[in-house]
N, C-alpha and C positions, 0 to 999 in steps of 0.2 A: 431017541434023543439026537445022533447024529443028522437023522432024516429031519427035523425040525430044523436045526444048526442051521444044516444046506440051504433051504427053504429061507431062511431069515437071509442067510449072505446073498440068496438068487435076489431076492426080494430088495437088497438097499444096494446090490450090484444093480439092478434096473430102474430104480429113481437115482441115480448117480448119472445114469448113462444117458438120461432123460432130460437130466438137470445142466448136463456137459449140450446137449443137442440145443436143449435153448438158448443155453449163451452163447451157443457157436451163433446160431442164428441170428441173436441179437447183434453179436460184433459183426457178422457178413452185411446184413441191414445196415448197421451204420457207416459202412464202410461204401457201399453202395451210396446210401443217402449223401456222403459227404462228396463222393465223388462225381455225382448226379451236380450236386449245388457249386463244385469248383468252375462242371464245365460250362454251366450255364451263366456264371460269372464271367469265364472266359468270355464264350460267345457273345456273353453284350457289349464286354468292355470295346471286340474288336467288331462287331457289325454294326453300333449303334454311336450315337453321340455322347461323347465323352460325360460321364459324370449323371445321363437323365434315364437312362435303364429303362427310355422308351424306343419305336421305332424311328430313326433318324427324318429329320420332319424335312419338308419340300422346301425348295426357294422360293421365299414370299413372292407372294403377287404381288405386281404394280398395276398402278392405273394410267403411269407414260408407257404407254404401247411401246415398245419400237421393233418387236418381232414378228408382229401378226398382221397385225391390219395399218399400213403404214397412210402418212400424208407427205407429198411432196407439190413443191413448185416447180416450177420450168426452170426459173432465174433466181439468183440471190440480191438482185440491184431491178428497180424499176424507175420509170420516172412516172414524178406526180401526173397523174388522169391515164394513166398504161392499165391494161386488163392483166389481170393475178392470172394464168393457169395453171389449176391446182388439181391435184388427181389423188383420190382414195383407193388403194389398192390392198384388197382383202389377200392378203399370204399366208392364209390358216386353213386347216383340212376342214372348216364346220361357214356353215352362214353366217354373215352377222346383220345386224338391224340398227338404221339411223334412227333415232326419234325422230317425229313431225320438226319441222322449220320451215321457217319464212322464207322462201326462195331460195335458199343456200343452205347447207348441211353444216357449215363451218361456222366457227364463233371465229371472232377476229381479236387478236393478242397484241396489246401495244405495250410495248416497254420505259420505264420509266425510271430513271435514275433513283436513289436509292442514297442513303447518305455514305454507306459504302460506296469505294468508286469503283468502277465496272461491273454490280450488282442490282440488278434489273428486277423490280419488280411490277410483273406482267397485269395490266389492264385487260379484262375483257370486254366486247363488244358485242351484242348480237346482231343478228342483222334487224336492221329496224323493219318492224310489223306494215308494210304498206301492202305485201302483196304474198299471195300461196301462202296464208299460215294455217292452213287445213291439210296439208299433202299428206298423204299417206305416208308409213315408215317407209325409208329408203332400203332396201332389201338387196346385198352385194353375196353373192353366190362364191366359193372358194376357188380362188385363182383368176377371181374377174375384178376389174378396175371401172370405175366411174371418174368422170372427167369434167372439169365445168372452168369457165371462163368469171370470171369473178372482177365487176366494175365497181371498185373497192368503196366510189361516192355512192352511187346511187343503194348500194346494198346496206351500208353501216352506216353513212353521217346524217347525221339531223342538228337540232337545233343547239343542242348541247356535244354533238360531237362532231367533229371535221378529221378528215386525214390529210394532216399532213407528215411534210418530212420528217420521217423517224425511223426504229427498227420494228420490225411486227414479225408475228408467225400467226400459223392459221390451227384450229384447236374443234376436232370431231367428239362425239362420243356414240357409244357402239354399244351393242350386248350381243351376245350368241342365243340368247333366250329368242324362240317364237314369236312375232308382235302380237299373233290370234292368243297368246296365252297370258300376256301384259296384266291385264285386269285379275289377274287370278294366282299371279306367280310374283314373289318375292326375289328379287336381285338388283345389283348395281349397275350404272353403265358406266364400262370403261371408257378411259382418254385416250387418245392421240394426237400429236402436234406434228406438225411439219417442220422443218427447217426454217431458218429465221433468215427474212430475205428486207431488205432497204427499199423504202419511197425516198426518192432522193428530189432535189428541185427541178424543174426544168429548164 
């Protein structure tokens, strides 16, 4: 009788003990879990951007270059029938590629008052189709500059357009992408402008 007794206490002394182990269990789990999820909360609120509890995203691309592949002029004032020298200078660790053009790499930018006063809205030019509009891409290697003398009549005016006295800037586009891959490859081409320089009268 006693030897039973024992046997029965041993027996609900060890689903007691069994029954304590798994709820210990269960609260260390959840205590873990909740501390797991605080500090992963931390960690976003202070590595990530505020509020999107993703990875903090890049500074959009532009398509106004002005840290890579730049354009400049010589002068900011010319007079009417003077030669443009205007120089592309690639300042990125990667190649870049002109598209084909007409004797010039450059589109030509005339400005244009605006019903706003002092706000410009820029005309483009091409160069008119007389001569080289078959060239091969222009292909500027990093850290190398191309250079060209630019006779701003004979390049851009025709019958519907003349240069005269006004403000202009001068306007590339570029890509990093291969030319041999062109026909096969998906991308945009960036812009660049130069500096806005004056045909003033003579």
């Amino acid at each position: 009788m006693e030897k039973g007794f024992f046997n029965h206490m041993k027996s609900k002394t060890i689903i007691l003990a069994i029954i304590l182990l798994v709820m210990a269990g269960s609260v260390t789990s959840w205590y873990l879990l909740t501390q797991q999820k605080s500090f992963a909360i931390e960690q976003s609120s202070s590595t990530n951007e505020p509020g999107t509890g993703t990875a903090p995203v890049s500074e959009p691309a532009t398509t106004n270059e002005e840290h890579g592949v730049l354009v400049s002029t010589d002068k900011t004032r010319y007079v009417l029938g003077e030669k443009v020298s205007a120089t592309i200078k690639n300042n990125t660790e990667k190649t870049v590629w002109i598209p084909p053009f007409c004797g010039t790499p450059f589109s030509l930018l005339k400005a244009n008052l605006t019903v706003k006063k002092n706000v410009f809205d820029w005309e483009t030019h091409g160069a008119y189709p007389t001569r080289d509009c078959r060239s091969a891409p222009l292909k500027i290697e990093p850290g190398h500059e191309m250079s060209y003398r630019l006779d701003l009549e004979s390049i851009y005016a025709h019958k519907f357009f003349t240069i005269e006295p006004n403000r202009y800037k001068l306007e590339i586009q570029y890509t990093g992408v291969d030319a041999k891959i062109w026909p096969l490859a998906k991308f945009v081409f960036m812009k660049s402008f130069s500096n806005e320089f004056f045909i003033i009268a003579k």
